[in-house]
N, C-alpha and C positions, 0 to 999 in steps of 0.2 A: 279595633280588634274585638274580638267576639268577646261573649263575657262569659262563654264557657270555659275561655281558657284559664280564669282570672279564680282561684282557689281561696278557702278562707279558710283557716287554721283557728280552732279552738281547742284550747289548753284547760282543763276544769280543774284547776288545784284544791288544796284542803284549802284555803282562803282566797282565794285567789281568782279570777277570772280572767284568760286572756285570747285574744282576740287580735290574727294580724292576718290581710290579704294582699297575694301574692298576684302578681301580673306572672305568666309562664310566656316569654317573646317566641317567637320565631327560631333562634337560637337553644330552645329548650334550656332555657336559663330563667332561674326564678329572681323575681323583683318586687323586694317589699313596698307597697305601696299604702299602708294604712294600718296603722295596728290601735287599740283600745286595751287598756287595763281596768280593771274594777275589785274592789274588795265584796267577798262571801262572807256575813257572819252566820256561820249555820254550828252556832252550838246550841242555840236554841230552838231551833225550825229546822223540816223537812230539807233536808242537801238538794234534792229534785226544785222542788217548790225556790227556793234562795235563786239557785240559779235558775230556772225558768225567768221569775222575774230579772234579774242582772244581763240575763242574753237578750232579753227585749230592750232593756231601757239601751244595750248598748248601742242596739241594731236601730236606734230610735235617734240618737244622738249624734250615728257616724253614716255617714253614706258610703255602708259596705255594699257592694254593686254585683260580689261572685253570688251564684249557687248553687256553687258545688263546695263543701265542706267535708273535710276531714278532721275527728276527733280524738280530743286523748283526755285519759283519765286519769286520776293521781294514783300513782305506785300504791297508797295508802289503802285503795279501795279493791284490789288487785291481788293478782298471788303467782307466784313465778316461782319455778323450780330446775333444777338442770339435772337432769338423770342421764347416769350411764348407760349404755345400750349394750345386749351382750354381742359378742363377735360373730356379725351376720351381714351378709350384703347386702349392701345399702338398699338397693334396687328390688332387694325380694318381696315377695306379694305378702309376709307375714309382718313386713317391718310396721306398717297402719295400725296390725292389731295390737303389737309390742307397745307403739306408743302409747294407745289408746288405753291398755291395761296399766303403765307406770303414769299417766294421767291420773284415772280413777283411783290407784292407789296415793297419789301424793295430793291431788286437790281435796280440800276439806269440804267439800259441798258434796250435796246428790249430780249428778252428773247431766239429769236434765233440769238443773237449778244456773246454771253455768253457759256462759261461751266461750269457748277454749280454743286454744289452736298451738302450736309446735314450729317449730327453726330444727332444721335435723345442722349439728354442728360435726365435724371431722379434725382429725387431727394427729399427727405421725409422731407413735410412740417406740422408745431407742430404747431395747433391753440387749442388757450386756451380762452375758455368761463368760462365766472362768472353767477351765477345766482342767485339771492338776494333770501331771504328767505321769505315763505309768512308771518309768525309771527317773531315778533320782540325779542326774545330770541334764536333763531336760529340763524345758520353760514350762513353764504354764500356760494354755492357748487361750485366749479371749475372743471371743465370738459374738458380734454384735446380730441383734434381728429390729429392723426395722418393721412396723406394723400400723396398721390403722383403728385408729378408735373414733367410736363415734358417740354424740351425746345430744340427748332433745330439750330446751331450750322451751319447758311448757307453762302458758301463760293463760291467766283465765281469769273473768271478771261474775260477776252475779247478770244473770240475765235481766231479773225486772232492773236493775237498776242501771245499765246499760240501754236497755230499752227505753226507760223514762228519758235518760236526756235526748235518745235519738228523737223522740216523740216529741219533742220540743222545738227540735232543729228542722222534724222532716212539716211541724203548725206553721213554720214561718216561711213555708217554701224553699225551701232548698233540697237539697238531696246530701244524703251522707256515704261519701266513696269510702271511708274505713275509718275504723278506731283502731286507735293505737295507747299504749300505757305508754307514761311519764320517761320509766327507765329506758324502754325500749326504744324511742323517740331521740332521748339525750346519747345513745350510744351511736345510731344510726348518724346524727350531727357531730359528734366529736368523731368518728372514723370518717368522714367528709370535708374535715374541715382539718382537726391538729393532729389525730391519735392515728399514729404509721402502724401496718399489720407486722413488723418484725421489733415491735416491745409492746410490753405489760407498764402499761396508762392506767391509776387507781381516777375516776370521775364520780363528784360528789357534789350533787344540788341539795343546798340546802336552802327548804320552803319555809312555810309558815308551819303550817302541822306535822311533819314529816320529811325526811331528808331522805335521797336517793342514792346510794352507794352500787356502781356500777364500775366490773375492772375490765379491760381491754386487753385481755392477754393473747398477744399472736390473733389466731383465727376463732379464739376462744373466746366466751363472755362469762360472767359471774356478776349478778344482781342480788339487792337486799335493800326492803324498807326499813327505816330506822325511825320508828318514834319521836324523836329527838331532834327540834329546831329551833325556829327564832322565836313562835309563841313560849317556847318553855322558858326563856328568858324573860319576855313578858309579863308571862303571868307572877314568875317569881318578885319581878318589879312591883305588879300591882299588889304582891303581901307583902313584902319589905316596906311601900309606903301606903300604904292603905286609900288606895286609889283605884278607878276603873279600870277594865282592861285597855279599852281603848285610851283614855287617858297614858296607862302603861308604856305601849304602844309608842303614842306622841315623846316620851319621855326615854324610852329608848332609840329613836331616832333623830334626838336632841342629839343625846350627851352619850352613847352606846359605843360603846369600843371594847376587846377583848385586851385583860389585863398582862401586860408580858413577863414572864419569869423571870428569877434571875436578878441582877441588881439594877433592874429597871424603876427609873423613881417613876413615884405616882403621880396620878393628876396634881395639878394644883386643888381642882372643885372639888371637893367633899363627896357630892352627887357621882360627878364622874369616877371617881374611884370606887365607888360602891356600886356603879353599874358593872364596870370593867370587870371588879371579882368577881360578881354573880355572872356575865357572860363567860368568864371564864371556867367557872365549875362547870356550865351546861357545854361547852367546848370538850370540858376536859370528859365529861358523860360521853361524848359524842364521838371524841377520839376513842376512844377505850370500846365503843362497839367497831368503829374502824377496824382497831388491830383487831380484836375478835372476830372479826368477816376477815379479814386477810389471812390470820392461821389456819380458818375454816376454807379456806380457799388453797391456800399450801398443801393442808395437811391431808384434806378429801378429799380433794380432785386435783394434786398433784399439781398443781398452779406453778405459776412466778411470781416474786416479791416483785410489788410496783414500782416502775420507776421513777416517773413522778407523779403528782399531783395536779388536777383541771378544775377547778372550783368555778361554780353556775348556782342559779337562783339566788331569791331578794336576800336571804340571811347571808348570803358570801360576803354584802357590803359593807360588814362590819368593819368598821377599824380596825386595822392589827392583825386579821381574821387570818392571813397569809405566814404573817411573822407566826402565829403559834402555829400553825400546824406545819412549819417548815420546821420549827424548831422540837416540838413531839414526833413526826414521821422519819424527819431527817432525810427527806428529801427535795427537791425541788417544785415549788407550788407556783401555779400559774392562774390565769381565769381561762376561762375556756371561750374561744372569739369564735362564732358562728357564722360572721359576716363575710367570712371568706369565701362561701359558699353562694351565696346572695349577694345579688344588687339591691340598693336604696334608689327610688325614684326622686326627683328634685324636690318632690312639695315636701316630704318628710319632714320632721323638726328633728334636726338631728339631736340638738340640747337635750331635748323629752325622751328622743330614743337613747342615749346615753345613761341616761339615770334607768331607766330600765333594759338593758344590755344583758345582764347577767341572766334574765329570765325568758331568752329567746331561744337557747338551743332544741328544748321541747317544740314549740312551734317551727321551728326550722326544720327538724327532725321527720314532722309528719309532711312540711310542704314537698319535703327529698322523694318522696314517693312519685311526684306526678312529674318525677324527673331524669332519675337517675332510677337504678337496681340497688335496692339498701342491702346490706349486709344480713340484716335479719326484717322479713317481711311476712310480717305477721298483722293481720288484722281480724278484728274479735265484732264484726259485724254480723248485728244481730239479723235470726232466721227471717223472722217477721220480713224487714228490708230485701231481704236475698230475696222473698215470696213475692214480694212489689217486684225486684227490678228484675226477676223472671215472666211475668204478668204485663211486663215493660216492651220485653222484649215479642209477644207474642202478641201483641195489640198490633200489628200491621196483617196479621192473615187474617184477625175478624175487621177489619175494618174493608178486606177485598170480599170478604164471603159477603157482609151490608151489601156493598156493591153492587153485588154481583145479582143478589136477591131484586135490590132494587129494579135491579135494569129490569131482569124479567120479568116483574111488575110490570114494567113501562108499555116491553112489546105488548104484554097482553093488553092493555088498557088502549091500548092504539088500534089493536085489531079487532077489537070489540066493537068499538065507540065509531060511529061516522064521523070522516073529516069535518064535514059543514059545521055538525052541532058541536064540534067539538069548538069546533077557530071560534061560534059563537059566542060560546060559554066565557073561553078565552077572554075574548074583546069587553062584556059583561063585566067580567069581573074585577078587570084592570081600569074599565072606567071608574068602577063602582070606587076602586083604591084612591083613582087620581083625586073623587070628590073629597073623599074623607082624609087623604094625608093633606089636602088644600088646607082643610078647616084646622087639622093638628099644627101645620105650620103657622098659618093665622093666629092660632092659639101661643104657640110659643113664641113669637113673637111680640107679641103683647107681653107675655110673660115677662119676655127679657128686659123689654123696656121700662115695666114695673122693679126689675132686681136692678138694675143699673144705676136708676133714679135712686131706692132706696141705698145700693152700695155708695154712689154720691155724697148719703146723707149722713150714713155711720161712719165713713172716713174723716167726714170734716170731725164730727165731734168726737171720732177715736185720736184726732191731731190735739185737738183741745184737751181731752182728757192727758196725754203723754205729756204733754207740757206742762198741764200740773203736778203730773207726778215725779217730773224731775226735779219739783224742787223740795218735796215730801222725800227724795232721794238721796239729793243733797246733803236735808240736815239730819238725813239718817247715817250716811255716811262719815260726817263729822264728828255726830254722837261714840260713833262706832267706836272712830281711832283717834277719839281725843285723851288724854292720858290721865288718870284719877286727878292728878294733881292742879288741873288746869281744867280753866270753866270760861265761857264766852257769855261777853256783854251786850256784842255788836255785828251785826250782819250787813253788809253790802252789797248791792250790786251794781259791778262798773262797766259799763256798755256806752251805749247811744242814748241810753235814758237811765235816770236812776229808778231801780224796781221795786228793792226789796230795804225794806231797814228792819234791822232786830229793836225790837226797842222792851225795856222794862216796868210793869206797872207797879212795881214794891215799896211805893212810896217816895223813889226820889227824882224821878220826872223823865226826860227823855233823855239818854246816855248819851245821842250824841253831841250833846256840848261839853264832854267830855276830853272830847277830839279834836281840841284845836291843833292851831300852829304852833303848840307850845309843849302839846304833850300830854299826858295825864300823870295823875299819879295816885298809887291804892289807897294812900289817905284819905280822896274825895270820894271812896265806893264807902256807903253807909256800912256797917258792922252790919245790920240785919241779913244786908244779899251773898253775906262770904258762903261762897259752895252751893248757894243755889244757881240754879240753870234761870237764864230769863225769859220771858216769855216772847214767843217771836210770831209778828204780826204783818200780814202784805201791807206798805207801803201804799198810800193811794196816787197815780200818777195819772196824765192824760193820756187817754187813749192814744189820741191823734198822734203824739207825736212817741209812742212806745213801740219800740224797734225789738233790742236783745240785749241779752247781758252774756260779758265774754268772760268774765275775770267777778272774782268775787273778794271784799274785803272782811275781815274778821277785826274785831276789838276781841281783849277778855285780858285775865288774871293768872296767874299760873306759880307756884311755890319751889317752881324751876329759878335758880338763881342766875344761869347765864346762860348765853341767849344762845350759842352752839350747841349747845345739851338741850337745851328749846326746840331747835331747828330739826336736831339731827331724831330726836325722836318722834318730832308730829309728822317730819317728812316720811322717816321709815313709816309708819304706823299708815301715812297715807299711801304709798308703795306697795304694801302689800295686798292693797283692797284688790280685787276682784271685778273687773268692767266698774272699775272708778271711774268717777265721773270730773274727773281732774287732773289736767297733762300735765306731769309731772318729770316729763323725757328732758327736760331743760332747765337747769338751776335758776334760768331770768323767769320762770313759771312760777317759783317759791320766791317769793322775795316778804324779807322782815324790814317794815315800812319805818317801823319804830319800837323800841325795847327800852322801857323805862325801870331799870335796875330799883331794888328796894333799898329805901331809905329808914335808917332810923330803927324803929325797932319795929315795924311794918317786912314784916318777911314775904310778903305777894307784889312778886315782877309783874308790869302792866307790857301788852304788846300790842302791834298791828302790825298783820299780815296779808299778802295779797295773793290767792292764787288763780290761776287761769285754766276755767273749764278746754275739756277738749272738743265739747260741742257746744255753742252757743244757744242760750234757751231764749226761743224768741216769741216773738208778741202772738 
């Protein structure tokens, strides 16, 4: 399938960067095939500049294949208003300028500072009159008037700064078919997906910088940024322990749960009860603008109280996050499933796409565009763009007018010029071509034969070099997830040839006679090497007969007293390495060869352990 069909969806959050492309089949049904997340830190550098860098390394990493891109911005960076319109036909030639006047009066910028654009919304209001009766044995008549009201939905972002990221998207080759805001995007996906057009749906992503508060009443919308998210938690974390943000961060996504009211016991941890309050005062900040957007939604535009609750984005995942805001709204709290919408293609990971689920209704919301008729279809692409893809469209009549110039060029030059001298010339100069591309191919040839031979020669010694540095990998990797408590004596390599011994020069000679068939024990490790690392040296073996090593063995010491608390933390520790260089998918992979328990008043367990690489390092 063409790869025009094939969409890429970028989301620029306050921290956030996300990145999913969409296959559009035959069936005009969208299918995620590829998505990328990335973290922003842009509290201290240019927001432009962060993500410039973050969309490249993405686009470097993933083989995103569309390019054609549609964009959205955070609610944060944006300004959105809903103005009533006075009672005037929809269709009338003044309604443009009406907008265009409660625009400039509600957007806080110069007007050519901005790119703006408008949702005309409608909506049938029920007024009911009494009217008292002229004698006093008569009813009173009630008389209802049904009428239409109408209201604009006006959304606007800063122009250079919309510009900037386009100029970003449009250096890497792609084209950008629209921008869209956060909110606007999330409502567009929840009316597609759970939120029915006959109730009022309160929808509430909460981000990293910023939380989106969006209600779904009937055919009506009501939007507000709220300051207030997961970093505010964070940072509270990082003053509470006097720790980095990002550390913060790590620590909230530890042990971070919202604390329940009521006579709910607390954590057992210390920590997690002290996160739990503090997430919960910034909940309880965050409820409390809630109801203040809800009154303001009642009370000024005549709204409906929501009925339930849609929770989206990374702070929804908090622990408990449900339980309290069911229990403060008193309503019914759900997460908002975008997927219903979308196909996933087979290669996806679904695992990966589950832990980030909650942050897909925004990218979902812009891919609806090249699919369906969204409810509110607004896009704030910049002029600039519009100038290209007009300039776009008008590159096929100079390209006839070239043409057309050219040809009669031609006639003239034919009817000028004599046949003979012409064919002459011709034949001249096509010979002249055949000598000299002879010589360029002779040339490149040569050439190649010289890169082939040299790519020959850097491969062999790029295989050499890789084999060394697997094992500079190895004992880094060891290093890495060995546990303070525990130090190695002894290295091996068990293969087809023995390759590798650790051995120690700290005065008491070669460790491995250490290792008999009897055992060791920490008595015979001198007092001087307790807690030092030993020094570890290649092994010298014969060539001839040096093949690979499959499996590796370890000697060493450790203040771990039993030998399942041994296992169970150097295994984890090895587990979580990152393109480890040890399979460790099979418990007969860890094997503890021998465990010599402490004796006496000697508190250091002696051990050997065998583990087995997943690639063999060979000769």
């Amino acid at each position: 399938m063409a790869k025009e069909n094939r969409i890429l969806a970028v989301d620029i959050g306050g921290d956030t960067l996300k990145m999913a492309e969409f296959l559009i089949d035959e069936k005009s049904e969208a299918i995620l095939e590829l998505f990328a997340f990335a973290n922003m830190d842009t509290r201290d550098r240019d927001p432009v500049e962060v993500f410039a860098e973050t969309y490249k390394q993405l686009l470097t990493e993933h083989p995103f294949q569309a390019k054609q891109v549609r964009l959205g911005i955070s609610g944060q960076t944006s300004f959105s208003r809903l103005s009533k319109l006075p009672m005037i036909n929809a269709s009338g030639s003044g309604l443009g300028r009406i907008v265009a006047f409660e625009a400039k009066q509600s957007i806080p910028y110069p007007m050519d500072e901005v790119v703006w654009g408008y949702q005309l919304l409608q909506h049938e209001v029920v007024t009911t009159r009494t009217i008292e009766p002229v004698e006093p044995d008569e009813e009173p008549i009630v008389e209802t008037e049904e009428s239409v009201e109408y209201e604009a939905l006006i959304v606007a972002v800063k122009n250079d700064q919309v510009s900037s990221y386009a100029d970003v998207i449009l250096s890497s080759g792609k084209k950008v078919l629209s921008v869209d805001v956060a909110p606007v995007a999330l409502f567009n996906a929840a009316r597609a997906s759970q939120c029915r057009e006959d109730e009022s749906v309160l929808l509430l992503n909460i981000g990293g910088r910023s939380s989106s508060l969006v209600i779904a009443d009937h055919n009506r919308v009501f939007m507000r940024t709220i300051p207030i998210a997961g970093d505010a938690i964070t940072q509270q974390i990082s003053k509470e322990y006097g720790m980095s943000f990002n550390e913060a961060e790590e620590f909230k996504l530890r042990h971070g749960s919202v604390a329940l009211g009521g006579a709910y016991e607390e954590p057992e941890s210390e920590v997690e009860a002290t996160i739990s309050k503090i997430s919960r005062n910034i909940m309880t900040r965050l409820h409390g603008e809630i109801s203040r957007s809800i009154n303001v939604w009642r009370a000024q535009h005549g709204g409906n109280a929501p009925k339930r609750l849609l929770l989206s984005g990374g702070g929804s995942l908090m622990r408990y996050l449900p339980e309290f805001f069911k229990e403060k709204l008193r309503i019914p709290v759900d997460f908002l499933n975008c997927f219903t919408v979308i196909g996933i293609a087979p290669g996806v990971d679904k695992e990966k796409l589950l832990d980030v689920a909650p942050m897909f209704p925004e990218l979902t919301g812009m891919c609806l565009h090249s699919i369906v008729s969204c409810p509110i279809e607004i896009s704030l692409v910049p002029d600039f763009i519009k100038r290209q893809e007009a300039f776009q469209r008008k590159k096929p009549y100079f390209y006839g007018s070239a043409v057309a110039l050219i040809c009669c060029l031609l006639v003239m030059l034919a009817g000028v010029n004599q046949r003979m001298n012409l064919d002459k010339r011709r034949v001249d100069s096509v010979e002249k071509r055949v000598v000299e591309t002879k010589n360029l191919v002779d040339k490149v040839r040569r050439a190649m034969s010289t890169l082939n031979q040299a790519q020959g020669e850097f491969t062999e010694a790029a295989d050499i070099l890789a084999q060394r540095g697997r094992w500079l990998r190895l004992l880094e990797e060891l290093q890495k997830t060995m546990p303070d408590t525990m130090f190695l004596v002894g290295i091996e390599g068990i293969g087809d040839q023995l390759v590798v011994t650790q051995r120690s020069d700290s005065g008491y000679g070669d460790l491995g006679g250490m290792f008999g068939s009897g055992g060791f024990s920490p008595s015979s490790m001198p007092e001087s090497s307790a807690g030092l690392p030993a020094e570890i040296k290649m092994g010298e073996v014969d060539p001839a007969t040096l093949q690979s090593v499959k499996e590796i063995r370890i000697k060493g010491y450790a203040l771990i007293l039993k030998q399942e608390m041994l296992e169970d933390i150097f295994k984890e520790a090895l587990k979580k390495q990152e393109d480890s260089l040890f399979d460790l998918g099979d418990d007969a992979n860890f094997v503890m060869e021998e465990f010599t328990p402490a004796r006496g008043e000697n508190n250091l367990t002696a051990f050997t352990i065998r583990l087995k690489l997943k690639e063999p390092i060979k000769k």
